[in-house]
Phi, psi and omega in degrees: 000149192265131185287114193282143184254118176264123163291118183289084217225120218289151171085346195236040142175194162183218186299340105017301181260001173260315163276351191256009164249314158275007160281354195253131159328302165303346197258177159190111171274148174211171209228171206301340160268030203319167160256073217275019177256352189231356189274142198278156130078031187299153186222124156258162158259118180261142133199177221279142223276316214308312173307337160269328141328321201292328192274322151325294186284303185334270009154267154330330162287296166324319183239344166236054184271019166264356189250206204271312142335292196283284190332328172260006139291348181279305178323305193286008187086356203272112194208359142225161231275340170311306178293342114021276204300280180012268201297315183312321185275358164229094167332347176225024156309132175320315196234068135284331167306269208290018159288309286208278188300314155327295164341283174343109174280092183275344191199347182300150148207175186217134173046046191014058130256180211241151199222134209272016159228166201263129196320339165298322192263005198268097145014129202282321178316353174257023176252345182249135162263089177283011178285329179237012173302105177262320191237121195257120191247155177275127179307336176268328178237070164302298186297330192261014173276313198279284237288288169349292209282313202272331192077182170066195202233117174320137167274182176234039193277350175258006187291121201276096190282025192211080195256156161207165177219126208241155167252127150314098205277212203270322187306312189284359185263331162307290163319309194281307174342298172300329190257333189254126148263338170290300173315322193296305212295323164307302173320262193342304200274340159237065156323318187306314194290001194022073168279121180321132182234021179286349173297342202271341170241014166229182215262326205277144159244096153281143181209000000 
């Protein structure tokens, strides 16, 4: 049997899913950098970006609020992913820059090109190749999507003990709407895989 490639597409899985494709026959893991231009039989994970953005800034606030970048967005008041969207989407906001520099991508690349946002902020559409896409798993029912196609048991070592829920205001849902627009329209068109679309008509980002 030909070894399914899961594509790692960074906030839509983790450590969890990375062991549970090298504990599987059937798998093959690859990372934010996949080759993802030459690789056969590909699997992605999607989700819906406003949620995965809310998870991006977490994610970021949590692990790097020592370093200089973030601190002087926090120092600025910016402490949820609405005020994120906000200021990154309006340009003559005071503190667009530093939304602007945190984004900003210096070193990341996918299939060694170099991607002008650092792979958390990167829109999933440039991880997908439907020319070589067999499987689209939906994000909210991963494990039991993966356990059904794969056998075995998802681990549970990435489980987040710190969920909180924020609301997206209208400004900000607008913005991400325009930056991944491409990613809501991949969701759209493969609804049939029932991929969650409750992010998409209400205002709450739970992360």
């Amino acid at each position: 049997m030909t070894k399914v490639n899961f594509i790692h597409i960074p906030k839509n899985a983790g450590t969890s899913i990375e062991e549970y494709c090298n504990n599987n026959k059937k798998l093959s893991y690859n990372g934010h950098d996949a080759k993802i231009s030459s690789l056969e039989n590909q699997m992605i994970i999607i989700r819906d970006p406003y949620s995965r953005f809310c998870s991006a800034v977490k994610y970021a606030i949590e692990n790097y609020s020592d370093s200089e970048k973030i601190r002087k967005i926090i120092n600025a008041g910016l402490k949820t992913p609405s005020q994120w969207a906000e200021v990154w989407g309006d340009k003559s906001h005071k503190y667009h820059n530093l939304i602007i520099d945190e984004v900003t991508n210096h070193e990341h690349k996918i299939d060694s090109v170099k991607i002008p946002l650092k792979w958390t902020y990167t829109p999933q559409h440039y991880w997908i190749n439907e020319n070589k896409l067999k499987y689209v798993v939906p994000f909210d029912d991963m494990e039991t999507y993966l356990v059904h196609r794969f056998g075995g048991k998802v681990p549970n070592n990435n489980v987040s003990t710190n969920r909180r829920r924020y609301k997206l205001s209208k400004k900000a849902k607008e913005f991400l709407k325009k930056m991944y627009k491409k990613d809501f329209e991949f969701i759209e068109k493969y609804s049939n895989f029932q991929v969650s679309t409750w992010y998409l008509d209400s205002n709450v980002c739970d992360y």
